[in-house]
C-alpha positions as CSV (number, residue, x, y, z in Angstrom):
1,X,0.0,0.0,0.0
2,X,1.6,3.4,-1.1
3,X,1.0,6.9,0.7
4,X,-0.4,9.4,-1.6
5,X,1.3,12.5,-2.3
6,X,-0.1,15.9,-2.0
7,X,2.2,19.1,-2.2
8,X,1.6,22.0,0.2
9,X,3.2,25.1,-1.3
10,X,4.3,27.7,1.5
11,X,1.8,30.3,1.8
12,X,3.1,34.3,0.5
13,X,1.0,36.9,0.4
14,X,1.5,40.2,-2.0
15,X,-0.6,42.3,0.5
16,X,1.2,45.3,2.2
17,X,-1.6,44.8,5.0
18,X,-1.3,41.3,7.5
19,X,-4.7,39.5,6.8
20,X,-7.2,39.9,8.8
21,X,-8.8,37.4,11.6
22,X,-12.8,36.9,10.4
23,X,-12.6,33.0,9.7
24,X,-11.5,33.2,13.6
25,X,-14.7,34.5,14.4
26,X,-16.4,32.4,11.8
27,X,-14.8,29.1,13.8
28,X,-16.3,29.8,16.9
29,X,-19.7,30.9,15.2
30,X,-19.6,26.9,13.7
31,X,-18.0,25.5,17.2
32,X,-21.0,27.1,19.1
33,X,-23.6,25.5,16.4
34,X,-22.0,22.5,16.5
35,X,-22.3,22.7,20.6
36,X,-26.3,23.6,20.8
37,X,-26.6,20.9,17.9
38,X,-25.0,17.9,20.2
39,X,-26.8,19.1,23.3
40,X,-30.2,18.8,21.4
41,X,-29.4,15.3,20.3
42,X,-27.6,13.8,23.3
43,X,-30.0,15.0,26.2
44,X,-32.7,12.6,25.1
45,X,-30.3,9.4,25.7
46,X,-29.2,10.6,29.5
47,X,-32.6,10.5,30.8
48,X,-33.6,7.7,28.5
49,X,-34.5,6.0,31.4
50,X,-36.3,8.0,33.3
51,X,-38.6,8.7,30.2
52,X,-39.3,5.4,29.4
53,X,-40.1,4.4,32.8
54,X,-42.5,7.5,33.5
55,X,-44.1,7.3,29.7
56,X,-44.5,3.5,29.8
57,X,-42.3,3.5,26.5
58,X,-40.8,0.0,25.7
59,X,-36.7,-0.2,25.2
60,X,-37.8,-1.0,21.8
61,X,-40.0,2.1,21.5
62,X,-37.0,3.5,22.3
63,X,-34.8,2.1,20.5
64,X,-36.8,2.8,17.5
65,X,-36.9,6.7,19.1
66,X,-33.2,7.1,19.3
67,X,-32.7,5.4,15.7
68,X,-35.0,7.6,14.2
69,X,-33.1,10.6,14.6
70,X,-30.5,9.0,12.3
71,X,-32.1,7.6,10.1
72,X,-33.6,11.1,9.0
73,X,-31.0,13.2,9.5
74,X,-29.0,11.0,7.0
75,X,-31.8,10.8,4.4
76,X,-31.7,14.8,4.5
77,X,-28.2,15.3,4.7
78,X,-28.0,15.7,0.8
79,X,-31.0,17.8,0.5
80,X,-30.5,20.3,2.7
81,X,-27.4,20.3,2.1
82,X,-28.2,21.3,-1.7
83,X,-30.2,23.9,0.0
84,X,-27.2,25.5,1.7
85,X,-25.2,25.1,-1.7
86,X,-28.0,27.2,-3.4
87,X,-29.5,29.7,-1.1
88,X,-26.2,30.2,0.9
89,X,-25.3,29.0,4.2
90,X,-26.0,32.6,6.0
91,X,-30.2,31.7,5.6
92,X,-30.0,28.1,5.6
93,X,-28.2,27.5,8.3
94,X,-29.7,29.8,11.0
95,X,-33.2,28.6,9.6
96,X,-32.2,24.7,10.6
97,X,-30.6,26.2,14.2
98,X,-33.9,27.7,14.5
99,X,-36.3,24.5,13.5
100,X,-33.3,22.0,15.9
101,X,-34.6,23.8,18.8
102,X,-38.3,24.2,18.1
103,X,-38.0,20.0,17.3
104,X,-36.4,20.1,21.1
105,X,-38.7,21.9,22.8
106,X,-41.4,20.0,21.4
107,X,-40.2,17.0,23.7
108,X,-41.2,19.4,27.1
109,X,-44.8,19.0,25.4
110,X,-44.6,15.1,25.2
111,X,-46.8,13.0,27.0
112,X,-46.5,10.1,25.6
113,X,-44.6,8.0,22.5
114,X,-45.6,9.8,19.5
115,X,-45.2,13.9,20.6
116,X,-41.2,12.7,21.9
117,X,-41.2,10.5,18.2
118,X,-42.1,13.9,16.1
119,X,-39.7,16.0,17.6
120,X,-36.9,13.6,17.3
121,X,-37.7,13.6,13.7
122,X,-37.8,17.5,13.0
123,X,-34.6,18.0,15.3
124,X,-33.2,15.3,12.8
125,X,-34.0,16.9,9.7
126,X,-32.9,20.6,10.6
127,X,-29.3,19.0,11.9
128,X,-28.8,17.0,8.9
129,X,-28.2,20.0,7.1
130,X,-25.7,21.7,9.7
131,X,-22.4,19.7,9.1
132,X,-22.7,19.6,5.1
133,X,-23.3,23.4,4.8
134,X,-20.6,24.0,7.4
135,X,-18.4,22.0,5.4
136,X,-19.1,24.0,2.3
137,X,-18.7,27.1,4.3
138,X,-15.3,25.8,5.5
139,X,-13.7,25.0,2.0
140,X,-14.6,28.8,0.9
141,X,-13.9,30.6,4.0
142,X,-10.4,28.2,4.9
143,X,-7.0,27.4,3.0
144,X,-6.2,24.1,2.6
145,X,-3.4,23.9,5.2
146,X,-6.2,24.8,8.3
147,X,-9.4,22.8,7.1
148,X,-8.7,19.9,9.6
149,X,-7.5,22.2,12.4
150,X,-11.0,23.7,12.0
151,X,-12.7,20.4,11.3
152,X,-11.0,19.4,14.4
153,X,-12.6,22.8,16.5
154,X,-15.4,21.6,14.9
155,X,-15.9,17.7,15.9
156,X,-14.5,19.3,19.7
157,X,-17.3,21.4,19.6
158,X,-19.8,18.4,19.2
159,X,-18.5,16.8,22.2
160,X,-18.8,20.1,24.2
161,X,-22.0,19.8,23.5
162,X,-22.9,16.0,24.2
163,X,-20.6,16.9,27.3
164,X,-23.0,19.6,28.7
165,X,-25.7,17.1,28.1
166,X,-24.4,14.4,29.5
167,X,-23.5,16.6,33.2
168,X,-25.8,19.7,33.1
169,X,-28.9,17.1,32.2
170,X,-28.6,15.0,35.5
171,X,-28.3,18.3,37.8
172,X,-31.0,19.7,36.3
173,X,-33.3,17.4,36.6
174,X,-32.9,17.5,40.0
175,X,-34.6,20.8,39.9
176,X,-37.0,20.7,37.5
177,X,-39.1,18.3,35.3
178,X,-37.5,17.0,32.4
179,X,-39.9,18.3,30.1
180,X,-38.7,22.0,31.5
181,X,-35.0,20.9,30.9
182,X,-35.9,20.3,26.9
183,X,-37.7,23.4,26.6
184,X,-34.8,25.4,28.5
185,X,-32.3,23.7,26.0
186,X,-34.3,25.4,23.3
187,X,-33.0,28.9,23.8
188,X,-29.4,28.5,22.7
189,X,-30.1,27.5,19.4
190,X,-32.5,30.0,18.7
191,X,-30.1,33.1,19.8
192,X,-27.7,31.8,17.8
193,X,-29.6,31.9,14.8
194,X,-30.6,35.6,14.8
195,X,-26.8,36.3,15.8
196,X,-25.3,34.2,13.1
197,X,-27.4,35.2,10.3
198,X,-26.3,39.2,11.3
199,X,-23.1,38.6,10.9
200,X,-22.3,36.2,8.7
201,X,-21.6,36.5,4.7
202,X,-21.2,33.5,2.5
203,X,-18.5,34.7,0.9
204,X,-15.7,36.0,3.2
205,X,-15.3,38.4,-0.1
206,X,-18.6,39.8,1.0
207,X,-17.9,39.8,4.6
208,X,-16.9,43.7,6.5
209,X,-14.3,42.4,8.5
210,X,-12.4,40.2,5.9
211,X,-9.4,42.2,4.0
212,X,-7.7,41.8,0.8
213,X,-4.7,39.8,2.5
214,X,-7.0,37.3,4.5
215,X,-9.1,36.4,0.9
216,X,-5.6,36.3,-0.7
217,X,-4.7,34.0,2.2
218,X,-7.9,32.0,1.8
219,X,-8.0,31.6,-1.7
220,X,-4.1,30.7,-2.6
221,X,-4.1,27.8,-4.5
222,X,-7.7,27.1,-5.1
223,X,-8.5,27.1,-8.7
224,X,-10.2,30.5,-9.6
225,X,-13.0,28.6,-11.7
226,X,-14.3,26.5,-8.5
227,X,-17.0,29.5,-7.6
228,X,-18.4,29.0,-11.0
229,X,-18.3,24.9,-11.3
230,X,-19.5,24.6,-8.4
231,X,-23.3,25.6,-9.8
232,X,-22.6,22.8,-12.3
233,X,-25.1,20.1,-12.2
234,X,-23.6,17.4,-9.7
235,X,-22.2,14.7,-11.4
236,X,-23.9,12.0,-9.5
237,X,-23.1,8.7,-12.0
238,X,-19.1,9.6,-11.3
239,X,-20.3,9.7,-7.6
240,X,-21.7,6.4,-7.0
241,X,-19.4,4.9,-9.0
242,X,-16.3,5.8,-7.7
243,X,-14.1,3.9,-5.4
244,X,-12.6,6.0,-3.2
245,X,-16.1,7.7,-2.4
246,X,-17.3,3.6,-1.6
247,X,-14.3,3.8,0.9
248,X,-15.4,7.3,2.6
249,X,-18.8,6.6,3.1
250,X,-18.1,2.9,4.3
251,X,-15.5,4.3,7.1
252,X,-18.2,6.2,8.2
253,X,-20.8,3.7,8.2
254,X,-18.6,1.8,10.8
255,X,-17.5,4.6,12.3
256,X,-20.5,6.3,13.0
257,X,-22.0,3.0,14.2
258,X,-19.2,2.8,17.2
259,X,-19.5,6.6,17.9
260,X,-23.7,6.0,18.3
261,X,-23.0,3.8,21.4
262,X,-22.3,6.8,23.4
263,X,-24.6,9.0,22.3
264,X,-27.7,6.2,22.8
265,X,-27.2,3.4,25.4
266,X,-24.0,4.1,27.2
267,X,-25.4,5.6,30.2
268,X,-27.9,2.6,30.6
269,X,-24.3,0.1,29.4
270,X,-23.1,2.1,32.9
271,X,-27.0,1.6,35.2
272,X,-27.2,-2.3,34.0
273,X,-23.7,-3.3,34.0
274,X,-22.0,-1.2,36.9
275,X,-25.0,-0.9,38.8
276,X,-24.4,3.4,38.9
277,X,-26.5,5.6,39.4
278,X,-28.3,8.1,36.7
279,X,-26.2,10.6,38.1
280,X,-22.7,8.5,38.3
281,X,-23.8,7.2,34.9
282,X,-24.0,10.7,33.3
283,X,-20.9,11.9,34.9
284,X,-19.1,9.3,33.5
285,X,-20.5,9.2,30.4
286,X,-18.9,13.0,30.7
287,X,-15.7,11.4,31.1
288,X,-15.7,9.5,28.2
289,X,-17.2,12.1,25.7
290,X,-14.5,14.9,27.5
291,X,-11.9,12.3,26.1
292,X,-13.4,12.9,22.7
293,X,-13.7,16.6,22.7
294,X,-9.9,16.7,23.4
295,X,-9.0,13.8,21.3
296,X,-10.8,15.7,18.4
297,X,-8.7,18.9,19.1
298,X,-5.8,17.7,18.8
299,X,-6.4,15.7,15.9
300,X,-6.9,18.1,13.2
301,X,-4.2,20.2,14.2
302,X,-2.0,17.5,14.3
303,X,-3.2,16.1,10.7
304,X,-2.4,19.7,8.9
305,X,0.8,19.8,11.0
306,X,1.8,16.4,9.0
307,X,0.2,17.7,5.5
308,X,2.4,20.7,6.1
309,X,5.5,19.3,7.0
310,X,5.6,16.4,4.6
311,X,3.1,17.0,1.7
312,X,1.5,13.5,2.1
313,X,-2.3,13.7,2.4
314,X,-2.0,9.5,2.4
315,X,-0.4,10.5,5.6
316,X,-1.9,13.3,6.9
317,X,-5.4,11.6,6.7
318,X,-5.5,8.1,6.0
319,X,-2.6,6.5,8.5
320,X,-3.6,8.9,10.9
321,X,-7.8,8.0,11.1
322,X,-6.7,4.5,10.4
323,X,-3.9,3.8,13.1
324,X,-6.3,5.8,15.8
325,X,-9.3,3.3,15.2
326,X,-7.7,0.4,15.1
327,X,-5.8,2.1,19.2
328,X,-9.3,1.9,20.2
329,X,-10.7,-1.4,18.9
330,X,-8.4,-2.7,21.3
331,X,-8.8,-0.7,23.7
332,X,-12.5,-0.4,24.1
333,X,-13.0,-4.0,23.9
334,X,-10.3,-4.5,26.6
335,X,-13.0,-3.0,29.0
336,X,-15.2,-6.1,28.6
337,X,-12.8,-7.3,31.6
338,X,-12.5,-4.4,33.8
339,X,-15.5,-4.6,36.7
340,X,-15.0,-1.4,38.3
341,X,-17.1,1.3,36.6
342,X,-15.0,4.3,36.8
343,X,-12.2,2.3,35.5
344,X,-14.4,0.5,32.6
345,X,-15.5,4.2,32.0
346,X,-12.1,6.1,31.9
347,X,-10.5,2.8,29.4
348,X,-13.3,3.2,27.1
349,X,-12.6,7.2,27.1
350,X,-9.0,6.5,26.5
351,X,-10.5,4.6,23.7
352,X,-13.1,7.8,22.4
353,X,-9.7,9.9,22.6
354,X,-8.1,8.0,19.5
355,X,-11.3,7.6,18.1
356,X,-12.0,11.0,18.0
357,X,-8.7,11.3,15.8
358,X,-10.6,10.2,13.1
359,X,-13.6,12.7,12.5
360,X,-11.2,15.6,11.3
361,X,-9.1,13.2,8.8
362,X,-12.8,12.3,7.4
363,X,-14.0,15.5,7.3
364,X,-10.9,17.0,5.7
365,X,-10.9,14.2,3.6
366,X,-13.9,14.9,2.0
367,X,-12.9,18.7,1.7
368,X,-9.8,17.8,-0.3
369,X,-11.4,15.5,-2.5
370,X,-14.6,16.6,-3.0
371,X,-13.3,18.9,-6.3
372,X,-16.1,21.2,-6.7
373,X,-18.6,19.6,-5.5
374,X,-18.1,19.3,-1.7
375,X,-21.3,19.3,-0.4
376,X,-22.8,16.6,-1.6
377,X,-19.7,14.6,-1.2
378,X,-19.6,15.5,2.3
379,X,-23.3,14.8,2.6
380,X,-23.3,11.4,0.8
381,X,-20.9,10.1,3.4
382,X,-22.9,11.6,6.3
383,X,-25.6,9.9,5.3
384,X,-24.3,6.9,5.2
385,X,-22.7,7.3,8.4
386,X,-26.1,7.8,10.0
387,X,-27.2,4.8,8.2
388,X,-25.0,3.2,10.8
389,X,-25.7,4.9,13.8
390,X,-29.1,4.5,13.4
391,X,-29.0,1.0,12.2
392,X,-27.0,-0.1,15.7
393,X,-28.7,2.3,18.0
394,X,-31.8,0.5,16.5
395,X,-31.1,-3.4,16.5
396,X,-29.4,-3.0,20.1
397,X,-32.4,-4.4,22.3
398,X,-32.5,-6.8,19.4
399,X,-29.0,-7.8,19.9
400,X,-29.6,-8.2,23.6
401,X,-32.4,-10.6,23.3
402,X,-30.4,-12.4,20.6
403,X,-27.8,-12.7,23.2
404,X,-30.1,-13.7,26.2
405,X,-31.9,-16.1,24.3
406,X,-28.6,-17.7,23.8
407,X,-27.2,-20.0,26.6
408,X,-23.6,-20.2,25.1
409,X,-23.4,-16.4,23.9
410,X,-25.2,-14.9,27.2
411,X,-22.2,-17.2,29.3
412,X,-19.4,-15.6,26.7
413,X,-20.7,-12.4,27.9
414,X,-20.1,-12.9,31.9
415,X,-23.8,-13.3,32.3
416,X,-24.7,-10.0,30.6
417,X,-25.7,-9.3,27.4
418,X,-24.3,-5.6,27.6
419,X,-20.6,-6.5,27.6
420,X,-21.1,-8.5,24.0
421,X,-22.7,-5.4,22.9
422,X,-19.4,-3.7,24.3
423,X,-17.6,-5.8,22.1
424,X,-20.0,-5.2,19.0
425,X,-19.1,-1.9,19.1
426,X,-15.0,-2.2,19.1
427,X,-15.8,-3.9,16.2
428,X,-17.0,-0.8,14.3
429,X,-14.1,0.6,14.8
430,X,-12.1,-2.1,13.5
431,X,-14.0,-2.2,10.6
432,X,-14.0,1.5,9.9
433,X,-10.0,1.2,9.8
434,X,-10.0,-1.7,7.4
435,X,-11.8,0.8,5.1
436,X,-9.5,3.7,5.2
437,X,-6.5,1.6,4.9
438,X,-8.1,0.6,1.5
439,X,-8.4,4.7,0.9
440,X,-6.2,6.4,-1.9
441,X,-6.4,9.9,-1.2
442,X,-4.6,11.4,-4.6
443,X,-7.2,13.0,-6.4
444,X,-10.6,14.0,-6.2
445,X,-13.5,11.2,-5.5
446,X,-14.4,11.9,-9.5
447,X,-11.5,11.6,-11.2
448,X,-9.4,9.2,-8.8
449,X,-11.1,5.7,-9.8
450,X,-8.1,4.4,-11.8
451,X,-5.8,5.8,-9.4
452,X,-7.6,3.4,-6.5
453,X,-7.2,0.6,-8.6
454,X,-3.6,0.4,-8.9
């Protein structure tokens, strides 16, 4: 297997003036979206006991529940991407921030199955077009050499949000009714609409604060045509047919699977295994996702500190997302013989933190080789990864009874189905660094299918 080249010029600027510092601000507009985005999604799975005890909900209602998130925010990842792509991320997004948190407050209404199932589906379908138009606004508002340092800001910012979730959710309740909690975790996301659509442009050509040097910066080495190609119709035979994209959207698949096991039935993993408490098991749950926010920070900086330094986007991406899943296959499933819970909990964060590596490398991946057409590219393979999140945060219960039903595989599990489904989920990440491995990253997804066969 041979590591695909990709040369980095230096960057030199012919501007008297040092750029200025807008796509600074534009990162930590994205970091907090990402942020109220993961705290919308994740606080339903810390008290997903609680509600299905006080509603009456079955674990598979709930199963179904959880899945259902995914399963529509990856059917309208493409869409509303495309949305973004034509009516500009300024609109589009802040419209979706706005609809994520009606969709949450929606659950303080619930009083039974159905209310808590259509809310789960509109906050869903308003975040599946967040990361694809974020992605687009990254590859016109970054150079090359920072789009996984961002990415990376990015994915850390989706733990910081499943991270206040996972903490802030427990305490609360302890002082309100859960159904006050949802509505209270409305308000974030709707602020940030109204403040992101004043000052955002989407164009940093149009933007107040953006100088000559910073667009000169921003733009160097991107081919001046892209604006313009980019309204071409999307070449969507070339898509599905190419090789490399199979390999991107099947990491993710995998990837996304593993990553859905804390953002579902972790906490519950924690109440039926360990025997902790809700409030032990969403502190530690804290512990683990706090591994990911930092694993994720580092990651991207470390990935464009490699492109820089040797040009190798084989390197830079691949080997890194590939050699960081494969750490935590071994070490996640290594917990299946650790009894303590803090301890279980702090080797499966240790396991999130290389984990984590991975989500930049993909999403930079995508940036680098999604030609002119990064969106969809983005959004096919963020579809697909929520394919798999919701297909495993689904068939779980399924798996269990499977399991219990099984005298052999319920004594392989030390009596308890939940530490095969431990092991299951290692597995995803195994399987999601078999794929990259199989990645050639020279290229663009559209042009590179002869390239992946060599």
């Amino acid at each position: 297997m041979s590591l695909d080249k990709t040369s980095v010029e230096p960057i030199r600027l012919h501007s008297a003036h040092p750029p200025t510092r807008a796509r600074s601000s534009l990162s930590i507009w994205l970091a907090l979206a990402a942020t109220t985005a993961y705290l919308c999604r994740n606080c339903l799975a810390v008290l997903e006991k609680t509600i299905r005890l006080e509603l009456t909900i079955s674990e598979e209602q709930m199963g179904l529940l959880i899945g259902s998130f995914f399963w529509v925010y990856a059917l309208s990842q493409i869409p509303a991407g495309w949305l973004g792509e034509k009516f500009g991320s300024r609109v589009i997004i802040a419209a979706y921030s706005l609809i994520w948190s009606l969709g949450t407050a929606c659950w303080g209404l619930a009083e039974g199955f159905a209310v808590l199932l259509v809310g789960r589906i509109g906050v869903g379908l308003a975040q599946g077009g967040l990361f694809p138009c974020a992605v687009h606004t990254i590859s016109r508002w970054y150079p090359l050499s920072e789009r996984a340092t961002i990415s990376g800001i990015l994915g850390a910012s989706m733990q910081v949000g499943a991270l206040i979730a996972a903490f802030l959710t427990v305490e609360l309740v302890k002082y309100m009714s859960w159904q006050s909690v949802f509505v209270l975790y409305a308000i974030p996301g709707t602020l940030w609409s109204i403040g992101f659509y004043l000052w955002f442009r989407n164009s940093p050509r149009e933007h107040p604060s953006v100088n000559s040097a910073e667009v000169e910066l921003i733009e160097q080495g991107r081919v001046p045509s892209s604006d313009s190609a980019s309204k071409e119709s999307i070449p969507w035979l070339r898509l599905l047919t190419s090789l490399p994209m199979w390999m991107i959207c099947s990491q993710q698949f995998f990837r996304a699977a593993g990553y859905v096991w804390f953002s579902s039935w972790f906490a519950t993993y924690l109440q039926e295994t360990r025997h902790v408490t809700q409030t032990k098991a969403g502190w530690l749950l804290a512990v683990v996702l706090l591994a990911s926010l930092f694993g994720a920070l580092i990651s991207g900086s470390v990935s464009d500190l490699i492109l820089r330094r040797t040009g190798n986007r084989g390197l830079a991406r691949k080997s890194l997302a590939a050699s960081s899943l494969l750490i935590c296959a071994a070490i996640v499933s290594s917990a299946f013989f650790v009894a303590d819970a803090t301890s279980a909990a702090c080797l499966i964060g240790l396991g999130a933190f290389f984990a984590a590596f991975a989500g930049p490398c993909a999403y930079s991946v995508t940036i680098d080789m999604g030609g002119d057409h990064v969106t969809p590219v983005f959004g096919a393979m963020n579809m697909v990864g929520n394919f798999g999140a919701g297909l495993l945060a689904w068939l779980v219960p399924y798996f269990r009874k499977f399991i219990e039903d099984s005298a052999m595989l319920k004594s392989l599990s030390g009596g308890n189905s939940w530490n095969a489904i431990l092991v299951l989920f290692a597995l995803m990440y195994l399987l999601a660094a078999m794929f990259w491995l199989f990645l050639r990253t020279d290229g663009t997804v559209f042009d590179s299918n002869d390239n992946q066969r060599r």
